[in-house]
C-alpha positions, 0 to 999 in steps of 0.5 A: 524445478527452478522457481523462478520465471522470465519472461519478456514483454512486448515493449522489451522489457522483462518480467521476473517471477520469484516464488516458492521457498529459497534455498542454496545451491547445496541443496538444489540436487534434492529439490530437483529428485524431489521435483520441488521448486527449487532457487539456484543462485548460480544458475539464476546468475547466469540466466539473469545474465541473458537480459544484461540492460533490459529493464526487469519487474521482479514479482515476488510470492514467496516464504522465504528460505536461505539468507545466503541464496537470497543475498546471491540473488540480491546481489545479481539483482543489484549488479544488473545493468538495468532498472530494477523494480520489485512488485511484492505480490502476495508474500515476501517473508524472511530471506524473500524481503532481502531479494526485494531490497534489490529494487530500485523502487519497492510496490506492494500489493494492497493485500501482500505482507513483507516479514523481518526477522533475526536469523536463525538456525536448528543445531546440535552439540554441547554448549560450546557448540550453542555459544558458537551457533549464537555467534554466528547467528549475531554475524548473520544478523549484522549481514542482513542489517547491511541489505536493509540499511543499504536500502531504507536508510534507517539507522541499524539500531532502528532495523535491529529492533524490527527484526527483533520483534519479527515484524510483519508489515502490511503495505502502508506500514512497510512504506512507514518503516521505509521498506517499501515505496508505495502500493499498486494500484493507488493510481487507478483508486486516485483516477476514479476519485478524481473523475468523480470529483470533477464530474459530479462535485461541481454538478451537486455544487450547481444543484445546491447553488441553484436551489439557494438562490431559488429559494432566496428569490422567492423569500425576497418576493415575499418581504415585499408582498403585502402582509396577506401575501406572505401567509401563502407559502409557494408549493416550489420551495419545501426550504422556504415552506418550512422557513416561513411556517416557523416565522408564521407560527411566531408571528400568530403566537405574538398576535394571540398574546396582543390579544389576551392583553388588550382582552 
């Protein structure tokens, strides 16, 4: 079972889905006697080859795998004569993160995760056999430190130390360390946001304008009332009902103390 999906949309352009685990062409014979989903660089090549100058959306949900098929898919992905847009849907860990550099633009799901890592590798044998296993792993790395470099533009000091500490990174800090471009979805949260801005703020704004200046007019009428007027609080304005029960209270306290003096 391939694990890969096109499908070609209404407008002429075409969807990719890449899911399950990467794997080389080696072993593709297993996971087909398995009946396990399976990624055959070669094959997919091939059939990638049928939407020659289409535009594709690559989405990706996957745990990663084999950094040697994943670099043949990233490498078909970036000969194809077509816009090439990654949408990271769930997971792209390990070699799953190097297919996704092949994007021209890199959008993440708000809840997805990409991971980098060092590459690494189960063996056997002496020592010799471990230093040798080592070295190996240390070319690997620079290999995928090319794909990432190629693609962030972060200096390879910078990416080695991601992969150093295994990183995983949710959208925002994948756009922060310049492994992806932005998030899905952003643009309907921003329309809402902007209706909402432009629908109710100016409403709540004339709201608010009309009760100060009601309020203003009202305080106005009653500087220029007589004294025994300006005791009666009007019933159409709690703002000025409270202002004026404070400058009341005042004006009683002073009174009580001209009062006691001349008492």
């Amino acid at each position: 079972m391939r694990f890969w999906n096109f499908t070609e949309t209404d407008d002429g352009a075409v969807e990719l889905r890449i899911f399950g685990e990467i794997i080389d062409d080696s072993w593709a014979w297993i996971y087909e006697w398995l009946g396990e989903p399976y990624a055959s660089p070669n094959k997919f090549r091939a059939e990638l080859e049928e939407h020659k100058g289409k535009d594709i959306v690559v989405r990706i949900d996957s745990p990663g795998g084999d950094v040697f098929a994943a670099v043949g898919i990233h490498t078909a992905l970036m000969e194809h004569k077509g816009r090439v847009t990654v949408k990271i849907d769930g997971k792209a860990f390990s070699a799953a993160s190097i297919i996704a550099m092949a994007g021209k633009e890199i959008l993440m799901s708000p809840g997805s995760m990409m991971l980098v890592h060092n590459p690494w590798s189960y063996t056997e044998g002496e020592a010799k056999d471990m230093r040798h296993v080592a070295d190996i792993l240390d070319e690997i790395k620079e290999a995928i430190m090319n794909v990432y470099e190629l693609r962030t533009g972060r200096t390879r000091e910078e990416i080695s130390a991601i992969m150093d500490e295994e990183t995983p990174m949710a959208p925002q800090k994948a756009i922060e360390e310049k492994f992806a471009d932005g998030m899905l979805y952003t643009e309907t949260a921003a329309a809402i946001k902007n209706h909402y801005l432009a629908t109710y703020r100016p409403m709540i704004q004339n709201s608010l304008k009309r009760t100060i200046t009601k309020a203003l007019e009202i305080k106005e009428k009653q500087d220029h009332a007589p004294e025994e007027q300006q005791n009666q609080l009007p019933e159409e304005c709690p703002v000025n009902r409270a202002f004026d029960r404070r400058r009341i209270s005042v004006r009683e306290k002073i009174q009580n103390r001209r009062k006691k003096a001349h008492g």
